[in-house]
C-alpha positions as CSV (number, residue, x, y, z in Angstrom):
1,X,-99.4,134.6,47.9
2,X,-96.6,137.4,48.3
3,X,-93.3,136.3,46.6
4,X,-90.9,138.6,47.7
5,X,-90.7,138.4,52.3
6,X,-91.2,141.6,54.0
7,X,-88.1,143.5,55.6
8,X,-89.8,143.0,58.7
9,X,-90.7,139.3,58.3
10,X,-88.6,136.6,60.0
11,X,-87.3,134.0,56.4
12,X,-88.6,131.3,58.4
13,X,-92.2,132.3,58.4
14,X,-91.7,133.3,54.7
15,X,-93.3,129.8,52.9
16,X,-91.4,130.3,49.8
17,X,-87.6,130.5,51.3
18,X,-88.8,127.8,53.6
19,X,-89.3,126.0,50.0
20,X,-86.4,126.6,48.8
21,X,-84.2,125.4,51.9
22,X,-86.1,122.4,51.7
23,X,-84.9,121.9,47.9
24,X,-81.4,122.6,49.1
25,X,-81.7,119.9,51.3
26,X,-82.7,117.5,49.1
27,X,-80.6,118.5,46.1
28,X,-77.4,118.2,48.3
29,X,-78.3,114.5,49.8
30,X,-79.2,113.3,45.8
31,X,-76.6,115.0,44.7
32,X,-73.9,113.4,47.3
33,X,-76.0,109.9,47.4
34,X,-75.7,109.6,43.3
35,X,-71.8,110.7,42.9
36,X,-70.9,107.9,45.2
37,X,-73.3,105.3,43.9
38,X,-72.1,106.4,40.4
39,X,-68.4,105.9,41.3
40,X,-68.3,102.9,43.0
41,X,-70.9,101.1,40.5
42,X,-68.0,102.0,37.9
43,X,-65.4,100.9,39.8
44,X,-67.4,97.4,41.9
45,X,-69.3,96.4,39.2
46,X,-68.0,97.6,35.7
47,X,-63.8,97.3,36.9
48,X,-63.1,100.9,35.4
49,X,-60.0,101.8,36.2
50,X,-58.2,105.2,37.7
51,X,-58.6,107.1,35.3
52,X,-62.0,106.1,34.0
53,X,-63.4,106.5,37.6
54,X,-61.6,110.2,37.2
55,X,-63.1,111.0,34.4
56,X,-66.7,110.4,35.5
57,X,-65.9,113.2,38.1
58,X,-65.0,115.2,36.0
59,X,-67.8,115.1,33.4
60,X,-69.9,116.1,35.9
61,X,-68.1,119.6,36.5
62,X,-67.4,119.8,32.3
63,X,-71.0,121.1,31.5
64,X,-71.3,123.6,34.5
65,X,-67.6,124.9,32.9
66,X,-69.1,125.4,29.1
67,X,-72.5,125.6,29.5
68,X,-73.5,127.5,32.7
69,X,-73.4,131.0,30.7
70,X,-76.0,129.6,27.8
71,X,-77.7,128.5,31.2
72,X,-78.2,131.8,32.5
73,X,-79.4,133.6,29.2
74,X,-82.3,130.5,29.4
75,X,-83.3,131.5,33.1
76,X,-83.7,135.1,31.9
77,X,-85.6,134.3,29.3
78,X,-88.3,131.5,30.1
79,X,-90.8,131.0,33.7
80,X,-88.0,130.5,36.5
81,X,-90.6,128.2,38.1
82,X,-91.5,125.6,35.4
83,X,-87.6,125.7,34.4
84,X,-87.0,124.4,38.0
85,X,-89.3,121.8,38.2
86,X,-88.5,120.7,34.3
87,X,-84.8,120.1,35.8
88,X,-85.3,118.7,38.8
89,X,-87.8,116.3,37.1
90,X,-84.9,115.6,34.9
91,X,-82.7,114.5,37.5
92,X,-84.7,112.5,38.9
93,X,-85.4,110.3,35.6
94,X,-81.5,110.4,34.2
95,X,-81.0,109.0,37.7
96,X,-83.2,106.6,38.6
97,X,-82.1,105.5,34.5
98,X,-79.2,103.4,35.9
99,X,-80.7,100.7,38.4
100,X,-83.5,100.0,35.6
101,X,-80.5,99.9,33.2
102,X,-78.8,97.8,36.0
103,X,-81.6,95.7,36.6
104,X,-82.3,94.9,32.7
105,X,-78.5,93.8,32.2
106,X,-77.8,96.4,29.7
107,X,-75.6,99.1,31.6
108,X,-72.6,99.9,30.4
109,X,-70.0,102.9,31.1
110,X,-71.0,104.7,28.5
111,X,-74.4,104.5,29.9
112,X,-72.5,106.3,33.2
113,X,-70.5,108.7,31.2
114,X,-73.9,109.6,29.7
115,X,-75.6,110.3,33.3
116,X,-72.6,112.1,34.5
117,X,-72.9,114.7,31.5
118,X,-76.5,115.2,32.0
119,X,-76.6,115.4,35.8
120,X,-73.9,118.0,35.5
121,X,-75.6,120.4,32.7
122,X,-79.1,120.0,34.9
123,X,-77.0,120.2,38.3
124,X,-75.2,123.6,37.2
125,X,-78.2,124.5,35.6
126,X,-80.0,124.6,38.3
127,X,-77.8,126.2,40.9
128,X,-77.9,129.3,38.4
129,X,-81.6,129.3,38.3
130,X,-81.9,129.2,42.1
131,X,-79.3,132.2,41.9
132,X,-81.7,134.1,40.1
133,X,-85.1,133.1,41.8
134,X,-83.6,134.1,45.5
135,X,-84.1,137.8,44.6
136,X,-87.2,137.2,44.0
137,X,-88.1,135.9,46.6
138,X,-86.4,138.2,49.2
139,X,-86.3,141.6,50.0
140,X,-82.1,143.4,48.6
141,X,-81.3,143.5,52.3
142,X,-81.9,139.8,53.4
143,X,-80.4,138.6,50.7
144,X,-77.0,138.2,52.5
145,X,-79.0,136.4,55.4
146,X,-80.9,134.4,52.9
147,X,-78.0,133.2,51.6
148,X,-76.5,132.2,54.8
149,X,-79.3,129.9,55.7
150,X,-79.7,128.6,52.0
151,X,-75.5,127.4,52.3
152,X,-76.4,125.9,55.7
153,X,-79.3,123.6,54.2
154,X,-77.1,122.5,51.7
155,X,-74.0,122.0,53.7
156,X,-76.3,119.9,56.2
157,X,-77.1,117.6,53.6
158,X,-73.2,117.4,52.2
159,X,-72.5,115.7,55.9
160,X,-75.1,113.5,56.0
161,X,-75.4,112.9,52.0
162,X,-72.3,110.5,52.0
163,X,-72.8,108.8,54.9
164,X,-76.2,107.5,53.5
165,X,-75.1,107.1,50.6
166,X,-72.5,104.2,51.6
167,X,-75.4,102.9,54.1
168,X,-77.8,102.5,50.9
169,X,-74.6,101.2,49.3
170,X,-73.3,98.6,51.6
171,X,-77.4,97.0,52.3
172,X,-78.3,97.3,48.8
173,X,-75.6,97.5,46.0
174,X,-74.5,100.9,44.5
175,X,-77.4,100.5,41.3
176,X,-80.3,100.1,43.9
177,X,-78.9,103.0,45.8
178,X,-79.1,105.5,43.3
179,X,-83.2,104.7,43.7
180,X,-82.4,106.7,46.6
181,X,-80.6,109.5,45.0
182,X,-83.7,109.5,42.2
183,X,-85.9,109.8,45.1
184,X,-84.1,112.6,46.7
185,X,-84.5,114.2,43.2
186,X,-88.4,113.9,43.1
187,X,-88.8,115.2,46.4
188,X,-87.1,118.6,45.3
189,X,-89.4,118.9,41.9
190,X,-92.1,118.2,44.6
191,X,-90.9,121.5,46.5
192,X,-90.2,123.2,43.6
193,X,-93.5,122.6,42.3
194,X,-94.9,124.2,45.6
195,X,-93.0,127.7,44.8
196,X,-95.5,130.5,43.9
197,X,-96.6,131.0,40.6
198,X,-95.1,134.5,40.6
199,X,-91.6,133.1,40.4
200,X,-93.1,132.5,36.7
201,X,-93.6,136.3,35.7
202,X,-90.3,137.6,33.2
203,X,-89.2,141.3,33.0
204,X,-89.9,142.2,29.5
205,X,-86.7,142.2,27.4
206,X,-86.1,143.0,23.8
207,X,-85.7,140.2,21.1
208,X,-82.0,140.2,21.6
209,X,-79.7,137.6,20.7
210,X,-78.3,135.0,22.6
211,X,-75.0,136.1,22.0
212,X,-76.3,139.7,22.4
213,X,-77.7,138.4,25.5
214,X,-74.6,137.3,27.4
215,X,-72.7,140.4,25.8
216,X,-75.2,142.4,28.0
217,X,-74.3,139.8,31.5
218,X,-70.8,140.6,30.4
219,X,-71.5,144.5,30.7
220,X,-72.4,144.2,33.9
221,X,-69.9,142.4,35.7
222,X,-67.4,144.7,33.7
223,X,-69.2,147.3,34.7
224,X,-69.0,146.5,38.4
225,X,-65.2,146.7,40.0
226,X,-65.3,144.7,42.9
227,X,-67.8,142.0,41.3
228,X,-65.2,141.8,38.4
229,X,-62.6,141.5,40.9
230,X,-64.2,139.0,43.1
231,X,-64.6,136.9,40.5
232,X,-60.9,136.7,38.9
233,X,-59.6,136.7,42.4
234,X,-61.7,133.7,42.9
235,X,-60.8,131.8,39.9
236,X,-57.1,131.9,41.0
237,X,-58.1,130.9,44.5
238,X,-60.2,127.4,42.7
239,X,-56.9,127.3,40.4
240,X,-54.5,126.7,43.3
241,X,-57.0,124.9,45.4
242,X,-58.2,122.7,43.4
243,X,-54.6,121.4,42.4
244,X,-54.3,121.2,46.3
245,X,-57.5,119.3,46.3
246,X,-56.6,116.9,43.7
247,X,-53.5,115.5,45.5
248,X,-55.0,116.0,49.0
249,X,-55.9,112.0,49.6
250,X,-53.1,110.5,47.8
251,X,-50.8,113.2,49.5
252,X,-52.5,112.3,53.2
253,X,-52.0,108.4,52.8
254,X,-48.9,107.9,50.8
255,X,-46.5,110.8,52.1
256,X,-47.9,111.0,55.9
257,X,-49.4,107.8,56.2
258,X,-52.6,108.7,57.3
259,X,-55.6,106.0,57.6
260,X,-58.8,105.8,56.0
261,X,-60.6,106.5,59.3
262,X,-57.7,109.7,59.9
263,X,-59.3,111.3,56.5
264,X,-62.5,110.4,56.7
265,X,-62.4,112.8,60.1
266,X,-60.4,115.4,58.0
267,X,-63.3,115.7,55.4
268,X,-66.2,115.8,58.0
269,X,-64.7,118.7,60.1
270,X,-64.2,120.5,56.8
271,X,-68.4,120.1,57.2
272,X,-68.7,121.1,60.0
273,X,-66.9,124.3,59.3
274,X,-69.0,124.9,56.1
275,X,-72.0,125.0,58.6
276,X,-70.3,127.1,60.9
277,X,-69.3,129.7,58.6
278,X,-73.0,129.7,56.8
279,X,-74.0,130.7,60.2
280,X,-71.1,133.4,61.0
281,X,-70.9,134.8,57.3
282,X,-74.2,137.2,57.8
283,X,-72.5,138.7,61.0
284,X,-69.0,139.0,60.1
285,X,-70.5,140.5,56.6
286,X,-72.6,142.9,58.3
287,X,-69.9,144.3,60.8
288,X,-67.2,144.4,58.0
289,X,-69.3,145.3,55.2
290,X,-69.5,142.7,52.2
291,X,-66.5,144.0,50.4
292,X,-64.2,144.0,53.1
293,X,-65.5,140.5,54.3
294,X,-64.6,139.2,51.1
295,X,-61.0,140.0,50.9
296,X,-60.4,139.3,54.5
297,X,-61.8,135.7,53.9
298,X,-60.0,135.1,50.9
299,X,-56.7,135.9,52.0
300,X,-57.5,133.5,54.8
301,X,-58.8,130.9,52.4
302,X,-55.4,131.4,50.4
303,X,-52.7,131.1,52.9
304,X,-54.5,127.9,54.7
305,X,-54.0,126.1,51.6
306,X,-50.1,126.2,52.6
307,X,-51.5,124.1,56.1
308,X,-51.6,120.9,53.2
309,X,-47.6,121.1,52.6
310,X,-46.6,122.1,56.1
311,X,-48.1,118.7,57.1
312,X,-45.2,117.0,56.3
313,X,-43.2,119.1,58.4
314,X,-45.0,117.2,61.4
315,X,-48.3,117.0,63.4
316,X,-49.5,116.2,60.1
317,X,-53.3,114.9,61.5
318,X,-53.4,118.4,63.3
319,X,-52.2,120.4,60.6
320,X,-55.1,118.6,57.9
321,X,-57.6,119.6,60.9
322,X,-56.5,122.9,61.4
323,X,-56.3,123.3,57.3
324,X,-59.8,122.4,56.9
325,X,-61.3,123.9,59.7
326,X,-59.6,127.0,58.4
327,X,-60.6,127.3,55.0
328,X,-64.2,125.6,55.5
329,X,-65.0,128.7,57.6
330,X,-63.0,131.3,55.3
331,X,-64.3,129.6,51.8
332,X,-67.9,129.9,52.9
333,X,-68.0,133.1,54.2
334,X,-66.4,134.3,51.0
335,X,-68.6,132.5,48.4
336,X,-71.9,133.7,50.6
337,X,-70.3,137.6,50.4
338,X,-69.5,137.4,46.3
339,X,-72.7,135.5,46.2
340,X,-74.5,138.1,47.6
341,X,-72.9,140.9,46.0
342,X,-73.7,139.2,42.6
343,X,-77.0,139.3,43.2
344,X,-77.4,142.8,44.6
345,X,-75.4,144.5,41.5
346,X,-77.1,142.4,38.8
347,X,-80.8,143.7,37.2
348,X,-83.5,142.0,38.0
349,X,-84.2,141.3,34.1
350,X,-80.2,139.7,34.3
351,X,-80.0,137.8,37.4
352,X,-79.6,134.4,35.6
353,X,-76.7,135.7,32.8
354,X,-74.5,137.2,35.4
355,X,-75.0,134.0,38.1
356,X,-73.9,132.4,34.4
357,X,-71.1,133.5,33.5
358,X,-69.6,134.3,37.6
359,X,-70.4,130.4,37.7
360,X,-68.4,129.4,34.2
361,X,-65.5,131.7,35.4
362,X,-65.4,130.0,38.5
363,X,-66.0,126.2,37.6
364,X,-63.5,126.1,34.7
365,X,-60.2,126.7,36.8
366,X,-61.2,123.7,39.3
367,X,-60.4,120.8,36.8
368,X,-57.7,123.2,35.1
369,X,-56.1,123.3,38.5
370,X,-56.6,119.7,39.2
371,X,-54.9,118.0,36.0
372,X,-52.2,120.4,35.8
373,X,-51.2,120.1,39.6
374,X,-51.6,115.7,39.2
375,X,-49.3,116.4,36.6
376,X,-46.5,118.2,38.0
377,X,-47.1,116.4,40.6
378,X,-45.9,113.3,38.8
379,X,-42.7,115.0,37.5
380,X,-41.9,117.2,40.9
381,X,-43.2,115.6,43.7
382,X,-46.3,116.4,46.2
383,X,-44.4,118.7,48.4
384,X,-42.9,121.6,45.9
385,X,-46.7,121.4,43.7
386,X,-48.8,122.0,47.0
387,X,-46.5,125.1,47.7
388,X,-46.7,126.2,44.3
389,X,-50.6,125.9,44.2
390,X,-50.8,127.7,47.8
391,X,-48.7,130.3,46.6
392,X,-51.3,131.1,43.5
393,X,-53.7,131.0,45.8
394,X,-53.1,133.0,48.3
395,X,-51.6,135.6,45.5
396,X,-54.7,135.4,43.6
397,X,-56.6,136.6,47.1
398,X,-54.2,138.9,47.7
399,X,-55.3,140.9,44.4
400,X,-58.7,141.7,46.3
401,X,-56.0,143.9,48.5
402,X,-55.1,146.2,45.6
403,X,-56.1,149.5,45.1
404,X,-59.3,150.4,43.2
405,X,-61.5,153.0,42.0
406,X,-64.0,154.0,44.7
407,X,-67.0,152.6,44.6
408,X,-70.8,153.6,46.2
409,X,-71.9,151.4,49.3
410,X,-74.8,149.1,49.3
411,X,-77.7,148.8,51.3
412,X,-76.3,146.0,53.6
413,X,-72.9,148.2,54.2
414,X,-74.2,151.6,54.9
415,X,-70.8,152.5,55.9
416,X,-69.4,152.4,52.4
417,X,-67.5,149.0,52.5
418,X,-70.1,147.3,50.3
419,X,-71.3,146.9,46.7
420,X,-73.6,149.5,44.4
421,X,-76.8,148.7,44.6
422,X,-78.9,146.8,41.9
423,X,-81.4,149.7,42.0
């Protein structure tokens, strides 16, 4: 079987991408079916408290933060195939560990904490593996496409992920609804398992280091301007976000008195945008260029983050709406353009260190931003920390803007707005 699809073949009829959407499909639903099982077990049935149930969120981002650039030296170096269904096998088990736990009598938080740890490290793991294995399985120029339709499985099952998840939940208990989430996890090793064994084959490389290793990933996102840029401008953008994020709910019900059912709506047209921008980002990109999409998106992304404190100025219902249909469109477009130039610029021998350490740049400033805006928060008020976290974000996108060293176009720009080439 051909790995890699034809220019002139449509993705769809391509068996391997078709694979890996499915995977994205069911990752997203396991993924979104166990964090809620997980919390409300800890909070229904084990009575941890605020903080506790905070902290079992925030394990599972702590491993993708520390680990994800050890991650990607292991995807270069061992058969991206058999890593992918080792993980996802993983999952599955670690998972489907907490109803038998449940169902013994013996589960305890630590137990939880445990799971949360693991899922993350096997979760981030993962998502750079995929990262790596895309290029091989597409053509340079559909990768932008590919990755449009790749954030559009996953997004699809982000909507419908939580809503089964409370279902499962509410019939059968949180503990006996994480069966599902195992399940969800066994159908993607069963996809991954389908790949083709060519995934398997590794560049040859030297016997280098692991430190030597990710010194080389380093080089090349050094060595590439607007990559480098991309990814410190979107670090900022998570940092102010993400403080955004974090007092987004109690923000919405305390100060403007918004119900339950009023953010529940909030969250799922932020979805729906998700899935709308998966589907615009390959057009936009390709009129624009990659480069040019990708600071135009950001600054969007940025300056809707100041929608969150205008709410209290009044419609605040409209002003959430407007806010998340703004930067679900903007974000998405913008993580499928950096995505996509990540994977152009990158060797194909380095593919997994690069996706590493863009992916530990990026995840480390979300739970940064997150403690130090609940924080201020405390001491300032809502109002004056949600400005202060737009304004880093937006300023942080606005460094996209600045003037840089020209730079040779890619093969999806031809017109000179892109990335250099990987080849």
């Amino acid at each position: 079987m051909t790995t890699v699809a034809a220019d002139g073949t449509s993705l769809w009829r391509h068996r391997p991408f078709v694979l890996l959407c499915g995977e994205q499909i069911a990752s997203s639903l396991g993924r979104q079916i166990t964090t809620l099982a997980l919390a409300l077990l800890a909070v229904t049935d084990l009575g941890t408290g605020p903080f506790g149930t905070a902290a079992l969120l925030a394990l599972t981002y702590l491993p993708g933060a520390l680990l994800s650039p050890l991650a990607g030296v292991l995807v270069d170096r061992v058969r991206l195939r058999n890593l992918l269904v080792t993980v996802t096998a993983a999952q599955a088990l670690v998972v489907g560990s907490v109803p038998l736990a449940a169902t013994a009598g013996h589960l305890t938080s630590g137990h939880l904490y445990v799971v949360a740890v693991v899922c993350g490290a096997l979760t981030f793991t993962l998502s750079v593996a995929l990262q790596a294995a895309l290029p091989r399985v597409v053509a340079p120029a559909r990768l932008l496409g590919a990755n449009s339709a790749l954030t559009a499985a996953r997004t699809s099952g982000q909507i419908g992920g939580p809503a089964l998840g409370g279902i499962l939940v509410g019939l059968l208990g949180p503990a006996p609804a994480l069966l599902a989430g195992s399940a969800a996890y066994a159908v993607e090793t069963l996809l991954v398992l389908a790949l083709p064994a060519g995934l398997n084959l590794r560049e040859k490389q030297g016997a280098t280091s692991p430190l030597d290793a990710l010194r080389s990933g380093l080089a090349v996102v050094r060595a590439q301007p607007r990559l480098r840029r991309m990814v410190l401008s979107g670090a900022g953008l998570n940092l102010g976000s993400g403080a955004a994020t974090a007092l987004y709910v109690f923000y919405a019900a305390s100060e403007l008195g918004l119900s339950a059912p009023q953010l529940g709506v909030t969250y799922a047209v932020y979805s729906a945008a998700t899935v709308a921008g998966a589907f615009l980002a390959g057009r936009f990109a390709r009129t624009t260029g990659l480069w040019r999409a990708t600071q135009v998106c950001g600054l969007v992304a940025g300056a809707a983050v100041f929608l969150i404190p205008a709410a209290s100025l009044g419609p605040a219902l409209a002003l959430l709406l407007a806010y998340q249909v703004t930067y679900g469109l903007s974000g998405t477009v913008w993580m499928i353009s950096m995505t996509t130039t990540q994977q152009q610029v990158a060797p194909d021998d380095m593919q997994g260190r690069v996706a590493g350490l863009v992916q530990a740049v990026l995840l480390a400033t979300v739970p940064v931003g997150a403690l130090v805006g609940g924080a201020l928060a405390a001491w300032l008020g809502n109002v004056p920390v949600l400005l202060g976290s737009a304004t880093v974000a937006l300023v942080s996108a606005a460094t996209l803007w600045a003037p840089m060293r020209a730079v040779a176009a890619d093969p999806v720009d031809p017109a000179g707005n892109g990335v250099p080439s990987r080849h």
